[in-house]
Each structure stands twice: as C-alpha cells, then as structure tokens.
C-alpha positions as a printed Julia matrix, in Angstrom:
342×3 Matrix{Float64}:
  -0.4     9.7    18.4
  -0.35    6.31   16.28
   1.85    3.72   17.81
   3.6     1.88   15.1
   3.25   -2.03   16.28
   5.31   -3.51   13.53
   7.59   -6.25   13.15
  11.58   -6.32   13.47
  11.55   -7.56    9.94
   9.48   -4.42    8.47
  10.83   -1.44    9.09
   9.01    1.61    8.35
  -2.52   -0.6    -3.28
  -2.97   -1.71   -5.69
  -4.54    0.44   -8.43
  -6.83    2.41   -6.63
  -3.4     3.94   -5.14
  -1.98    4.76   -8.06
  -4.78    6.35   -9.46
  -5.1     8.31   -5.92
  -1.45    9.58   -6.99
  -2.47   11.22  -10.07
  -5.81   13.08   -8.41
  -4.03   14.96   -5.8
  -2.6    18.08   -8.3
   1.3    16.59   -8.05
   3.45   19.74   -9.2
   5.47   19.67  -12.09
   4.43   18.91  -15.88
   7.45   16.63  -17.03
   9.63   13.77  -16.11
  12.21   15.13  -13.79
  15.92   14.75  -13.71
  17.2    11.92  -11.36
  17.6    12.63   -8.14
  20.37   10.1    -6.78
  21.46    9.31   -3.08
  24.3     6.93   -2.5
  27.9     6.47   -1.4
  29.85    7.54   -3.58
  30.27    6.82   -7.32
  32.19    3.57   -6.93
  32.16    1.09  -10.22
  30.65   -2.09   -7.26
  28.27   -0.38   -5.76
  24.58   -1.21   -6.43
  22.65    1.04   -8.29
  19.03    1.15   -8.07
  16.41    3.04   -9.75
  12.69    3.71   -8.78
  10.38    4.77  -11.31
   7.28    6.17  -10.59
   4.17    6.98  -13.35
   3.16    9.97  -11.4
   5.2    11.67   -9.19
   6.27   11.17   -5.65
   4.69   13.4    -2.55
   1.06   11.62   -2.51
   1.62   11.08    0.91
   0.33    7.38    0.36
   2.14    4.57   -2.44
   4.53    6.47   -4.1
   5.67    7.92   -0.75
   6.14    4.59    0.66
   8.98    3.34   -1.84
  10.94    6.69   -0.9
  11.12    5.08    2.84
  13.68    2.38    1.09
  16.46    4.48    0.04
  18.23    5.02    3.47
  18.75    1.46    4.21
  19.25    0.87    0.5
  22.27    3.11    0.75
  23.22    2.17    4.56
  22.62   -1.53    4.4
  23.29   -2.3     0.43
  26.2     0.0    -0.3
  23.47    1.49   -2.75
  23.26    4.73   -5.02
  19.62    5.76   -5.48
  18.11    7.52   -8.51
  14.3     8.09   -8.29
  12.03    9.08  -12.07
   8.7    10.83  -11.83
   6.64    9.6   -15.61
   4.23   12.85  -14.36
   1.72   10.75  -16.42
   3.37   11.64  -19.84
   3.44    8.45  -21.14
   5.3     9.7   -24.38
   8.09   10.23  -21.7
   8.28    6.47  -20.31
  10.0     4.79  -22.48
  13.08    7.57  -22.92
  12.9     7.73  -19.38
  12.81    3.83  -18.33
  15.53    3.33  -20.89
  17.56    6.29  -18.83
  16.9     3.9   -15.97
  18.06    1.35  -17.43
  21.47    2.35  -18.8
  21.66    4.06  -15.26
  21.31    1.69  -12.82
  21.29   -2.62  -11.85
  17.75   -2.75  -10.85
  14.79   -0.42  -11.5
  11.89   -0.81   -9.81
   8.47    0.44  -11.35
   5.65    1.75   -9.6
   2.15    2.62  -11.55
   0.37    0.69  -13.7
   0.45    2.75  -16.41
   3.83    2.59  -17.48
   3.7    -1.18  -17.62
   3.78   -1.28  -21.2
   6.8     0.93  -21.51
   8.54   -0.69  -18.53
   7.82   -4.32  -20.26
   9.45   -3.18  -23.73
  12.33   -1.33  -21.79
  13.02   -3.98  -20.19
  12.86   -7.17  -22.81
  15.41   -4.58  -24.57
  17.96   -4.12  -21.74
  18.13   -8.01  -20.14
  21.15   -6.56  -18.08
  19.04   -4.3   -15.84
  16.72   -6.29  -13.68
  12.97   -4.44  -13.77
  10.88   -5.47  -10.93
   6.77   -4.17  -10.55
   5.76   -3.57   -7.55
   2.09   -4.56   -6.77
   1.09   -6.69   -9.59
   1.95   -9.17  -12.15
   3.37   -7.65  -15.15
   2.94  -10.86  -17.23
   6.46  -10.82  -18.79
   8.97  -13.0   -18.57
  11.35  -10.3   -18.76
   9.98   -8.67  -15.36
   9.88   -9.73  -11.5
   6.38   -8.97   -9.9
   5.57   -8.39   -6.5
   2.35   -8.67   -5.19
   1.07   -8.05   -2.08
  -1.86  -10.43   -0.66
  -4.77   -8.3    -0.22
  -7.44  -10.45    1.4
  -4.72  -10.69    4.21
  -4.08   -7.34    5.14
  -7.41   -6.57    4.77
  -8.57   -9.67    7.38
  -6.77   -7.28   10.11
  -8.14   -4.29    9.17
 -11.55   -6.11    9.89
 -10.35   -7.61   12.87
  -9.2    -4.02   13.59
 -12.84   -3.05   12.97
 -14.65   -5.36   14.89
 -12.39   -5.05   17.76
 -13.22   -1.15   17.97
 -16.88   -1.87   17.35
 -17.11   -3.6    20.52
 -14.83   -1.04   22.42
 -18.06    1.33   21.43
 -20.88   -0.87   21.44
 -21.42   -0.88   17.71
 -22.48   -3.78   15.7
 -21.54   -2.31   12.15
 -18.59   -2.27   10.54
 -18.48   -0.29    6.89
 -16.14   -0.98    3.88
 -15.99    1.66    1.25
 -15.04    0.28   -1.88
 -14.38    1.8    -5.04
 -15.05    0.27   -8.06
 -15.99   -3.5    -8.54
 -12.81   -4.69   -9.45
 -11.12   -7.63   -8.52
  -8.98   -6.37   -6.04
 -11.38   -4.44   -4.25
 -13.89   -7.28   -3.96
 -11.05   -9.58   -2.19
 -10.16   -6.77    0.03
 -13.62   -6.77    0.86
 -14.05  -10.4     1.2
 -10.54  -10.3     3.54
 -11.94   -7.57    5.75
 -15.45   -9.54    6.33
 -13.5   -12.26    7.44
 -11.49  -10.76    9.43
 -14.87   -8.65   11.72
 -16.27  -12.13   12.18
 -13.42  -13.79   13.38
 -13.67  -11.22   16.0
 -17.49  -11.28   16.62
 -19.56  -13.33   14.64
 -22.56  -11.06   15.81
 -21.29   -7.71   13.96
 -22.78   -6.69   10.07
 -20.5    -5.92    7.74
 -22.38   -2.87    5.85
 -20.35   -2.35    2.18
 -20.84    0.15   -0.87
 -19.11    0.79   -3.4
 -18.41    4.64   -4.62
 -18.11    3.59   -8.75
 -15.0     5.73   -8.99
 -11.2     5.82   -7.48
 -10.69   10.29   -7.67
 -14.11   10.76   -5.92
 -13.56   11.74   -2.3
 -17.22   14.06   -2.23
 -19.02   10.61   -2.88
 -16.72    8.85   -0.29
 -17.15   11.04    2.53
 -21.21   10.8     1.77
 -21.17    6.9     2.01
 -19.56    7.04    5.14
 -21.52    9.48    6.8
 -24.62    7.41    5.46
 -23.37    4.11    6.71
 -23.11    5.7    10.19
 -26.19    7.47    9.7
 -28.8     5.0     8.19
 -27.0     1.45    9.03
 -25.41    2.05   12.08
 -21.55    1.84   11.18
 -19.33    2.9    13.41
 -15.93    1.44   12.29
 -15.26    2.25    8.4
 -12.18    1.28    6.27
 -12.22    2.28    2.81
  -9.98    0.48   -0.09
 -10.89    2.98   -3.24
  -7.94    5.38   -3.82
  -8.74    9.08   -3.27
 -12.24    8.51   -3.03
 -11.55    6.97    0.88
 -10.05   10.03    1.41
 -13.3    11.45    2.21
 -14.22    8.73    4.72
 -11.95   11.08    6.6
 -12.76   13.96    5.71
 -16.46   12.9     7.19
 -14.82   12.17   10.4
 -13.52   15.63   10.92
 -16.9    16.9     9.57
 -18.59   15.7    12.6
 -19.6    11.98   11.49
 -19.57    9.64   14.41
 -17.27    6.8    12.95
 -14.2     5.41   13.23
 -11.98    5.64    9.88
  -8.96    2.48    9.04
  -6.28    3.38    7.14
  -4.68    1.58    4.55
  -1.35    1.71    2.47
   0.3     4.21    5.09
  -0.23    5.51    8.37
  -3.07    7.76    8.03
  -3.81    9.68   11.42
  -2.95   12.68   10.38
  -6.16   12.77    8.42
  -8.48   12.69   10.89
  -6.45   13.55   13.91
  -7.75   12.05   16.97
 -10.15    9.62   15.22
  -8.01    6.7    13.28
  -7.73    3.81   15.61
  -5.2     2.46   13.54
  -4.0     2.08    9.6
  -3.07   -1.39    7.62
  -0.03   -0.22    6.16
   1.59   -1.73    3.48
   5.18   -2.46    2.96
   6.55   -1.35   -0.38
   9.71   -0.23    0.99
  10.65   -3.69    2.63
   9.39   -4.9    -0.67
  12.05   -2.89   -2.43
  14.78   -3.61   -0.12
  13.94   -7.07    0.43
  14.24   -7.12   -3.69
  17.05   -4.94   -3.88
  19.05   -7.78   -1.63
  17.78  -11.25   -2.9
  19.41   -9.57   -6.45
  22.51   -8.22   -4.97
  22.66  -11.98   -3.45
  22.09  -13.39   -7.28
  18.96  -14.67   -6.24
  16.15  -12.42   -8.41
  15.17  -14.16  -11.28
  13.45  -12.3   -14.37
   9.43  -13.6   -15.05
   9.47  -14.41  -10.92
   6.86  -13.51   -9.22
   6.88  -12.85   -5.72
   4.19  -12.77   -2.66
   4.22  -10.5     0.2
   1.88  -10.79    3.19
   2.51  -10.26    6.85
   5.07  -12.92    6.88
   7.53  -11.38    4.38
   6.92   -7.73    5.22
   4.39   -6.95    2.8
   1.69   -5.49    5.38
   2.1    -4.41    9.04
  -0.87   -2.5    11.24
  -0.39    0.46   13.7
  -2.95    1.32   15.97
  -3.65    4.41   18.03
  -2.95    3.66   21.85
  -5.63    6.42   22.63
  -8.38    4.56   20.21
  -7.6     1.02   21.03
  -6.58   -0.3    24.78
  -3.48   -2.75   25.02
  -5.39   -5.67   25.8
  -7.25   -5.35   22.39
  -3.98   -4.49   20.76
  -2.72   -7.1    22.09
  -5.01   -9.81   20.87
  -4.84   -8.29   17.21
  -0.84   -8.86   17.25
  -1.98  -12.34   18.33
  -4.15  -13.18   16.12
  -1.43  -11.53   13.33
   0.76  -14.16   14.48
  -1.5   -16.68   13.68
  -1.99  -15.5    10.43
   2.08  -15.55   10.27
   2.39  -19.16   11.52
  -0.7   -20.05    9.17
  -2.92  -21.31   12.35
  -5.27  -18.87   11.07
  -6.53  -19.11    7.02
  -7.66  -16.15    4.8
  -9.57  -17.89    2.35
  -9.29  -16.26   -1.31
C-alpha cells in the first residue's frame, strides 16, 4: 500500500488533466444543481464555490479540489457549493453567474470555461474568481499555477532512484502532445534522473494526443521493450493511463504517478505518484481572502514549498533509505539549495 510521505503543511495538471476529465464517460448530460456542505446558513460565514467544466469523479484533478471542502468547512467556518459545466459551454455562463450571486469566492477548474468564468467575473467584482492551474490573463481573476518542472524533477529523481534499485539504466517519459507544459515537465523530470545518476538515459516519446490510452500503453511497453526502460512516468492526460494499463498487462516497468495517488492502477507496481495539491491550493486561497489578502489579476505560484506538489511512494517498491534521500533532496528543493532550471 502507498505510504503518503507528505508535508504537515499539505494535507491530503495542467491541461492534459482536464482533458483526461472529459474522456472518461462522466455521467450526467447537464450542469447539476449545487451541492452545498457547510455550517449552517449563517449571513458571516464564507461561502465558496468550485466550478468544474466537466464533472467531478475522474478520480484524478477534479477529484482533488473535492479533498478541500472538509477543512474548508472545519477550519474556515465555510459553506461549500460545487458546479459540474458537463462540457456544455452554453451552460457556463448561467451557471458561473449562479456562482457568483451564490457564494464569496468561486474557484474554476477547466480550461474551457475560462472565457465564461473571465466575463462572469469582470461582471460581478464582488465575488472573487480564482483559476486554478493557469493564468487566466485578466485582471479581474487570481491564477494559480503550479510549477511543473519542479514536481516533475522528483518524479525523475523518483525514477532514477528505482532504476538503480533494479539495475536499469532507462528511465521513460510519456508525453502527450508537444505543448509547453509537457516539454517543461519533461525537461524537470530529466533533471531530476541525473541528479540522481548521471549515468541513466532518459528515453521520451510523445503519444500526439491527451484521450489516447491504446497508444500510451504501446509506448510504454516499447520503451521497456526496445530501449530498455524500466521506470516510466507519463504527463499526457488519459493517454498515461495506459502506461498502466501495460503494467498490469505483463510489461516489465515501473509506472509514476502524477496529479493523485495512482496505485490503485497498477496495484503492486507504482513505486510512488507526484501528486499535486489543488486542494491546499484552494484552501490556502480560500484563507489568504477570508484574511483580505487575495487580490484580483494576482497570480500565484505553488511548488513544494507552498503545498502545490507532494510525492508518496510505495514502502514495498522503494526501501527507506532511498525514500529517505528523495525527502532530502525535496528539502533542498524547499530551501532552494537545489535549482530546477526552467
């Protein structure tokens, strides 16, 4: 069973997560009704809103903002309503307006309603709108954004560490398309296999698509097969999905996680997952406005400092002493003794 190795501070991608989201056959056909959790219906409490464009139960992004609203409500005094866009995007702006004359802060996940979310939200300046996991370029919104290349640097430290546990000298990265944000993931995760051994390849294609998990699972298994990869972490959405579905099929590799713990996917094979940490995002969000401190047109940074990424690794997969070494060199990372270049 994954042990979760995380920080006191964080509790508990990018498109390609997103777009994961709307592959996986969510139920349901329109925006729902709210669903609110709070205490009570006082006129002071805090009332926050999360917005999704898809719907919630991908078991990956989405999912991970839901993981905010118990200390929301414990720790803030909040009431929580949560809005599924089911990818009707005649239904975002009615629905992000219902947001806004509903709660204090909404927070939007999906890149597709940031159009809607930007003109809701230049409309209503008395409802803070915050997007989580990108800029929203408006001066009417706060952005979060999470730094890739850094979480990524420990899932390739992750790698290489696991390589050597099994006498491998080939780590893979699955990407999916050659987008910006893929390429520094990629660039983070070399980084982060030769901090750990110099010696090791880095072996990396690219699947050309995010909703493609038939292609994914092929690279990996060819990446074991023809180049020798043993440890493979994929950033591409739904298409990595099939790096683990090639690990139950029989390939001999190693898959990484990312966004959320993802052992269940390959049971007994995931030496650990680079999660990342939208609900301390939210929360973190949720307080600095309660505090008066959230400004509209900020824009924010998360890395393993502030609770934007965290790693948990399989005790089974990866001995303590290597575990130990990876919180170590995390550390660094925290205290900036170590540098992920951009």
């Amino acid at each position: 069973m994954a042990q979760n190795h995380r920080r006191s501070a964080y509790r508990a991608l990018a498109p390609f997560a997103l777009i994961s989201a709307a592959a996986l056959g969510l139920v349901g056909c329109g925006g729902q009704a709210p669903d609110s959790a709070g205490a009570g219906s006082a006129k002071d409490s805090l009332k926050v809103g999360i917005f999704v464009d898809n719907a919630f139960g991908d078991g990956d992004f989405f999912d991970q903002s839901l993981l905010a609203k118990e200390s929301l409500v414990s720790e803030l005094d909040a009431q929580v309503k949560t809005y599924e866009g089911q990818l009707q995007a005649q239904n975002f702006g009615p629905m992000l307006q219902d947001a806004a004359d509903a709660n204090d802060i909404v927070f939007v996940l999906g890149f597709e309603a940031i159009d809607a979310m930007n003109e809701t939200a230049k409309s209503n300046p008395n409802t803070r709108f915050v997007f989580i996991d990108g800029d929203a370029g408006s001066k009417d919104v706060t952005s979060a954004v999470f730094h890739t290349q850094e979480g990524c640097y420990m899932a390739g430290a992750l790698a290489a560490t696991v390589n050597q546990q099994n006498s491998a000298k080939t780590a893979g990265f699955v990407g999916g398309v050659n987008a910006p944000v893929v390429k520094n993931c990629e660039s983070g995760f070399t980084q982060g296999v030769a901090k750990i051994d110099p010696a090791q390849n880095v072996s990396s294609q690219y699947v050309g698509s995010f909703v493609d998990p038939a292609k994914g699972s092929e690279i990996a298994s060819s990446l074991a097969s023809t180049r020798g990869a043993y440890s493979v972490f994929a950033y591409a959405g739904l298409s990595g999905s099939g790096v683990f579905d090639a690990a139950k099929s029989g390939a001999k590799i190693a898959p990484i996680g990312v966004v959320a713990d993802k052992s269940s996917l390959a049971p007994g094979k995931v030496p650990g997952s680079l999660v990342m940490g939208v609900d301390h995002v939210i929360e973190d969000m949720a307080k600095s406005y309660k505090d008066g401190k959230l400004k509209a047109g900020e824009l924010k940074q998360y890395g393993f400092a502030d609770g934007g990424w965290a790693m948990v690794y399989d005790k089974d997969l990866v001995d303590e002493a290597n575990i130990a070494k990876l919180e170590a060199l995390q550390k660094q990372i925290v205290d900036g003794s170590v540098k992920v270049n951009d």
